[in-house]
N, C-alpha and C positions, 0 to 999 in steps of 0.2 A: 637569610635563606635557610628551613628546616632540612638539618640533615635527612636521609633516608634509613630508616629503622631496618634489622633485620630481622625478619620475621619466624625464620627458620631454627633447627636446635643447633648447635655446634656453631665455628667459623663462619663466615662467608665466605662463599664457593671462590669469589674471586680472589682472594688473598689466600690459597692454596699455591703448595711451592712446587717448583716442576717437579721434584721426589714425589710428591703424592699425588701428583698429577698421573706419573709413568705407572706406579702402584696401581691407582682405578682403573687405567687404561689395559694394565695388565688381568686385573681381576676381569674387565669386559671381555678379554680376548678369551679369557679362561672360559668365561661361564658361556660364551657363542660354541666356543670350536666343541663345546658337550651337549650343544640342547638346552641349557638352562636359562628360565628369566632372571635376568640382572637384579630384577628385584626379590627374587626369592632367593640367590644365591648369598646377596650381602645379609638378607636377615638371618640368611642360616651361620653367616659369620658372625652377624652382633650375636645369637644366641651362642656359639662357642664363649664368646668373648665372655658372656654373665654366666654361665653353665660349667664350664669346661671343654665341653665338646656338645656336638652337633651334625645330622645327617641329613645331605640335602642329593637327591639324586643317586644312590651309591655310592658318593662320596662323604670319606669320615673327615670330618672339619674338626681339629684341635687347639683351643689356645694353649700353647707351649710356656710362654713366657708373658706376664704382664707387670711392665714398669708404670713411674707413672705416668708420664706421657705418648704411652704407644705399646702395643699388644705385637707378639709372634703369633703367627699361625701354622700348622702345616697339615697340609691336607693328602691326604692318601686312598688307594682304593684297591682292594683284595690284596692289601699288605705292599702296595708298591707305591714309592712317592709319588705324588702330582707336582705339587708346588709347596716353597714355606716362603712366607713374605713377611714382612710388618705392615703394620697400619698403627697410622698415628690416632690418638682416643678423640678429638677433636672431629675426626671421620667417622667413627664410630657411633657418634651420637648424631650424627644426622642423619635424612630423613631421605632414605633410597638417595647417594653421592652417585652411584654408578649411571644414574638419568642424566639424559645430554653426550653420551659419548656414542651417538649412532656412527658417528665414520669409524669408530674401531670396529663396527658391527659388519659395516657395511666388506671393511678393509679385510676381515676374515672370510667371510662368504664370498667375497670373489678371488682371494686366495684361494681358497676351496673349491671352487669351480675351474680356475686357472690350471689347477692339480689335476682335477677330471677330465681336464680338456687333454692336457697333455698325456694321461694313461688310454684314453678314448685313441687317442694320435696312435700310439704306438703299440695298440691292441687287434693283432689281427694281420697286420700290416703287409700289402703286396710287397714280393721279390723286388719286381722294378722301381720300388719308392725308394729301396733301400740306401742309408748313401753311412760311406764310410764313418765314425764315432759314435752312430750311433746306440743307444744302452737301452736296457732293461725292456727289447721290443719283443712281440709274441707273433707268431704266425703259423698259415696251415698252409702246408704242401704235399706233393708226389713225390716220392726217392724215384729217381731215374737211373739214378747208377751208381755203386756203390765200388771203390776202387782195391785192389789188393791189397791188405793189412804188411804193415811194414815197421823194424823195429828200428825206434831211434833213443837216440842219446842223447836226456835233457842236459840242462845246465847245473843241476846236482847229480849230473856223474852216474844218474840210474838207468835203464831202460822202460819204455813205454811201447806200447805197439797203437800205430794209429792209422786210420783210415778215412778218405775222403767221401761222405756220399753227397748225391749232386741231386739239390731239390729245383724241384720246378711248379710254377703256377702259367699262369695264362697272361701273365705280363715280364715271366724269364727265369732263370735259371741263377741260382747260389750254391757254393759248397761250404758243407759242414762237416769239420772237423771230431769226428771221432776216436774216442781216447779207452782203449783197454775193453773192459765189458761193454760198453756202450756199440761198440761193434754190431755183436751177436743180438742188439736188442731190433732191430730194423735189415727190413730186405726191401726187392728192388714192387715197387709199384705200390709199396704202403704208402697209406695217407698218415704224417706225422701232425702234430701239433707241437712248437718250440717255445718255450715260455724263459724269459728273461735270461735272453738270449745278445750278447753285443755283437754289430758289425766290425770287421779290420780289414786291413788291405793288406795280403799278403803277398809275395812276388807278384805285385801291380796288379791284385786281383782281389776283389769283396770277395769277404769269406765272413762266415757264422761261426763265433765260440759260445758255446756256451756255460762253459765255466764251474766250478761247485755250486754256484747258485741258479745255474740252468734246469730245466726238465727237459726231455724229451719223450715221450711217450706217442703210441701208435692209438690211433684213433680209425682206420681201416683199414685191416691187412691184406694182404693179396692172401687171396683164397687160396692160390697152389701152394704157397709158404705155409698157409693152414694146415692141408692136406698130408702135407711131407711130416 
């Protein structure tokens, strides 16, 4: 019985070891999650490899280090790491390795979607949806009422002055916690906008922080707060 010839440059794909397996599969992830064809991102790496460096997409593609059986690379772009990996030179010589790895392709793009689904969730989001842990949601509401500013004493020993204003939509009513300046930024019948903003329960009651990493900003004032 004639064996079967390999027709191809380098190795046979099947006698690849799972190290250079996870490598491609890496390089696929890399070159999806940017926009790039798998095959024009590997040629832009064999060109590093014979060159020293190479540009594929606004990424600078550099061989760093070359042994003999397997190249460095490291890739960067506006001076900030991307990735540095090996690749073994048996890789290198063949002819587009990166073809055949569609479920990494596939496995990123519904990651990606999975992630827009969940920012779409939590973008905008009614009062009454609200349920306690949850993080980084945005929404738009009415200040109904805004309570007398009061000075407390954190747990580093300093003072703060805070105050509760009570938003409302057309499915309920949350208080947000107000710390210092933030005060004097909103009155009663502004339309706010809350951006990355977390839920908690405070004495058995949902309440909005929204943290150094919060916004809040007025998106329609009440006109008499204008006037004044």
């Amino acid at each position: 019985m004639r064996k079967r010839i390999w027709a191809g440059r380098g190795r046979p794909r099947g006698s690849r070891r799972a190290r250079d397996i996870r490598i491609l599969e890496y390089l696929v992830e890399l070159a999806t999650k940017r926009g790039i064809n798998t095959n024009e991102f590997f040629n832009a790496i064999v060109h590093a490899w014979n060159d020293g460096k190479a540009m594929c997409r606004g990424l600078n593609i550099q061989c760093r280090v070359k042994k003999r059986d397997c190249a460095i690379f490291l890739i960067t772009k506006d001076c900030m790491v991307v990735a540095q990996f090996p690749i073994q030179e048996y890789i290198l010589k063949e002819t587009n390795p990166l073809k055949g790895f569609d479920y990494v392709q596939e496995r990123v793009k519904h990651a990606a979607k999975m992630k827009e689904r969940k920012l779409l969730e939590c973008h905008d989001i009614q009062i009454g949806n609200l349920k306690p842990g949850m993080k980084r949601i945005s929404l738009r509401a009415r200040v109904i009422e805004i309570s007398k500013p009061k000075s407390v004493l954190t747990r580093f020993f300093d003072y703060v002055v805070v105050a509760n204003a009570t938003l409302a939509d057309e499915t309920g009513k949350i208080n947000l916690a107000l710390w210092n300046r933030r005060i004097n930024m909103i009155s009663i019948n502004d339309m706010v906008q809350i951006e990355n903003a977390n839920v908690i329960t405070f004495r058995g009651e949902k309440q909005l922080r929204t943290g150094r990493n919060g916004r809040l900003k007025v998106v329609e004032a009440n006109p008499i707060h204008v006037i004044q």
